[in-house]
C-alpha positions in Angstrom: 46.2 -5.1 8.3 45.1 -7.7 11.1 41.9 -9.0 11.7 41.7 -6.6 14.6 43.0 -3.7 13.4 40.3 -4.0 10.6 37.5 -4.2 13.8 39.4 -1.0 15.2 38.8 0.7 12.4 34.8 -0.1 11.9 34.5 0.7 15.4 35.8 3.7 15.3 33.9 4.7 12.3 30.7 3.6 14.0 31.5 5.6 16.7 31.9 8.8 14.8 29.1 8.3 12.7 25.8 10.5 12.9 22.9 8.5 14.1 20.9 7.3 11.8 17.5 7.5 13.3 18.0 10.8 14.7 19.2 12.1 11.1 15.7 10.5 9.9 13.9 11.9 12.3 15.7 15.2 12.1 14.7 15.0 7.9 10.8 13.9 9.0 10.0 16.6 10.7 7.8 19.2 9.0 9.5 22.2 8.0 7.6 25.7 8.7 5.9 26.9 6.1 6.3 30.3 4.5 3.5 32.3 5.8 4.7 31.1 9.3 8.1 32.1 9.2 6.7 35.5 8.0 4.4 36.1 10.7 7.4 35.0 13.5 9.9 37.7 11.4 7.2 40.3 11.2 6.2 39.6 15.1 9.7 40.0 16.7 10.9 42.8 14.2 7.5 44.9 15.4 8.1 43.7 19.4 11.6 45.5 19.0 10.2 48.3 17.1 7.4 48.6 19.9 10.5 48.4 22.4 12.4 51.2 20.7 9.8 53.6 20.4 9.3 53.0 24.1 12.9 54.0 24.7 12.8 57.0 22.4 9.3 58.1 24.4 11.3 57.7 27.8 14.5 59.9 26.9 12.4 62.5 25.5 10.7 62.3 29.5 14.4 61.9 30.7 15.4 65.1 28.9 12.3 67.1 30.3 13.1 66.2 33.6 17.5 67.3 33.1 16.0 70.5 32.3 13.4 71.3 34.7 15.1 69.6 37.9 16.6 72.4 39.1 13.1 74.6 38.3 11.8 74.5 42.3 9.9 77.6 42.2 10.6 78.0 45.9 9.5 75.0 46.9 10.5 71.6 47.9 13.8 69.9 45.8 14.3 66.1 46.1 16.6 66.4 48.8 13.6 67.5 50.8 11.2 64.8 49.6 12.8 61.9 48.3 13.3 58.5 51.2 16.0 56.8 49.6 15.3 53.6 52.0 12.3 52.9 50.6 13.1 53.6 47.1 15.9 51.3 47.2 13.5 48.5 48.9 11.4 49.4 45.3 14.6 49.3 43.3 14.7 45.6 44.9 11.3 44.7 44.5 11.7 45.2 40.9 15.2 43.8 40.3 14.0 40.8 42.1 11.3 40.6 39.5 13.0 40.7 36.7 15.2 37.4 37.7 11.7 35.9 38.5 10.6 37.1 35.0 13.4 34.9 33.5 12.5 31.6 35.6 9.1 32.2 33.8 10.9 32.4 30.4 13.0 29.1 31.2 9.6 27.7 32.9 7.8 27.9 29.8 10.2 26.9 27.0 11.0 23.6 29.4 7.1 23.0 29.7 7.4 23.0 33.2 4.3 24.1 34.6 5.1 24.6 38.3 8.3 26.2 37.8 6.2 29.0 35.1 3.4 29.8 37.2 5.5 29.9 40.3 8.0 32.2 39.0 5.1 34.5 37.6 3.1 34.5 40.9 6.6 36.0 42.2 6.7 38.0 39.2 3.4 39.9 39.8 3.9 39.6 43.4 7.1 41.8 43.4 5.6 44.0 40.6 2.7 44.9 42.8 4.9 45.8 45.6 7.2 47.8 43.7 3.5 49.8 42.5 2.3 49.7 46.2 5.1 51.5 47.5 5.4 54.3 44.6 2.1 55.1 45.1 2.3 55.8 48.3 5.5 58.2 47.5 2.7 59.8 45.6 0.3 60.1 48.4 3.2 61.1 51.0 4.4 64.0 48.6 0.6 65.2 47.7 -0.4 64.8 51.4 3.3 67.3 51.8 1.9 69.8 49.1 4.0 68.7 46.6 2.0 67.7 44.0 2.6 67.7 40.0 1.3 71.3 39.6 3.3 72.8 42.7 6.5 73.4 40.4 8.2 72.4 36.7 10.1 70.2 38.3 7.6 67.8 40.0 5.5 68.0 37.2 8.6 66.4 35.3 8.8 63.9 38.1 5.4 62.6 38.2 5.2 62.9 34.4 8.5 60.5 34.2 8.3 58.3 37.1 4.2 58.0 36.5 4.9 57.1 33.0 7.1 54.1 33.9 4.4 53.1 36.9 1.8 53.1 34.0 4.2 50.9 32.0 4.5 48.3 35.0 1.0 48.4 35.4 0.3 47.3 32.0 2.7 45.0 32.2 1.1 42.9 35.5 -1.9 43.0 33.7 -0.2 41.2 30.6 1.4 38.9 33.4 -1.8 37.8 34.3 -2.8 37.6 30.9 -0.1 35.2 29.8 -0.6 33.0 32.7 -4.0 32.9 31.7 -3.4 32.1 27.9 -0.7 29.0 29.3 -3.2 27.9 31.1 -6.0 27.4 28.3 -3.9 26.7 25.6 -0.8 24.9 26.8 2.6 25.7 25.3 2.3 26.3 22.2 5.2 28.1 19.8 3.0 31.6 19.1 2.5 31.3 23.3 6.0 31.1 23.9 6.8 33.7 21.6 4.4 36.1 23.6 5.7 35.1 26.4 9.7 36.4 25.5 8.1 39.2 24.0 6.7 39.7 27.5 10.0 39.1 28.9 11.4 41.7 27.1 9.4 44.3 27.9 9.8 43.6 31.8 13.6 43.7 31.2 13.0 46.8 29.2 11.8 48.8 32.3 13.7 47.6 34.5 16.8 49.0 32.9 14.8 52.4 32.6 14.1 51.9 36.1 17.8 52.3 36.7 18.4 54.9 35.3 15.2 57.0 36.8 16.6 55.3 40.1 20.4 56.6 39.5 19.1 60.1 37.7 16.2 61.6 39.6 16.7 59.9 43.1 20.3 59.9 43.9 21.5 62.9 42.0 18.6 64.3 43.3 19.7 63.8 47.2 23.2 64.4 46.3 22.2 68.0 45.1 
């Protein structure tokens, strides 16, 4: 083998080999310790415990409402009270959100400061719109004697869709909180991991939104 060859070869095997400092640094790095890899197991196994539990609370509401839709009692059916314009400017509103909601996430785990707080401004922005107009629905249809006690089937309807309002509501409230906690403490790994967990429970109902959008809205104006 010739002089060069033999340089080839080293440089080739140079350039395929790991780096050195990074493998050190890789091995100097403190590993977690027991205790806090049990709290991070424990933390996400209970968020998506939470999260199911949640799910199992809304079908059993979904349910209620398939039964009694039909149960008018004479009175007004969702063809006769439903505005499908603005519930679909609400479907938006919250939609919107939930892209917003995942800037935040990608915000916060690149330690970008503007890009988190601006993405949960329009976050909690959006989510208040989306509240604003559904309770307004709620004042319309009162103001229309057609509240919750008029019939079985708008008490199903303000049971279901008032139960996911509530959920939203808690969930600005946690917006606001998180920003809060970023703010004061910086981003730090038990903040971040509050902060997916608060990502998936905006995701969460917005996919029940969905189906209380496809379910009691437009089946309900079809009929």
């Amino acid at each position: 083998m010739s002089a060069f060859e033999a340089a080839g070869g080293r440089d080739e095997f140079n350039r395929f080999r790991p780096d050195r400092d990074a493998r050190e640094r890789f091995y100097a790095e403190p590993l977690p310790t027991r205790d806090q890899v049990s709290k991070r197991i424990v933390v996400g196994y209970g968020f998506w415990i939470y999260l199911l539990s949640d799910i199992i609370l809304f079908s059993a509401f979904f349910a209620t409402y398939a039964v009694l839709a039909d149960a008018t009692a004479g009175g007004p059916s969702g063809r006769d009270l439903f505005d499908l314009h603005k519930v679909a400017i609400e479907t938006a509103c919250l939609l919107l959100s939930s892209f917003t909601c995942g800037l935040a996430s990608i915000g916060a785990r690149s330690g970008r400061g503007s890009w988190f707080y601006g993405a949960m401004t329009a976050t909690c922005l959006l989510g208040a719109a989306f509240l604003f107009i559904e309770i307004n629905e709620f004042r319309s249809m009162i103001a229309q004697d057609a509240g919750p006690t008029c019939s079985a089937f708008l008490s199903s309807f303000f049971a279901l869709v008032g139960l996911h309002g509530l959920h939203v509501t808690v969930g600005l409230l946690w917006l606001l909180t998180m920003m809060a906690q970023v703010f004061a403490k910086g981003y730090r790994a038990d903040i971040l991991r509050r902060v997916l967990c608060f990502g998936l429970f905006w995701h969460t109902l917005d996919i029940i939104w969905v189906g209380i959008f496809t379910m009691v809205y437009l089946i309900g104006v079809a009929q």
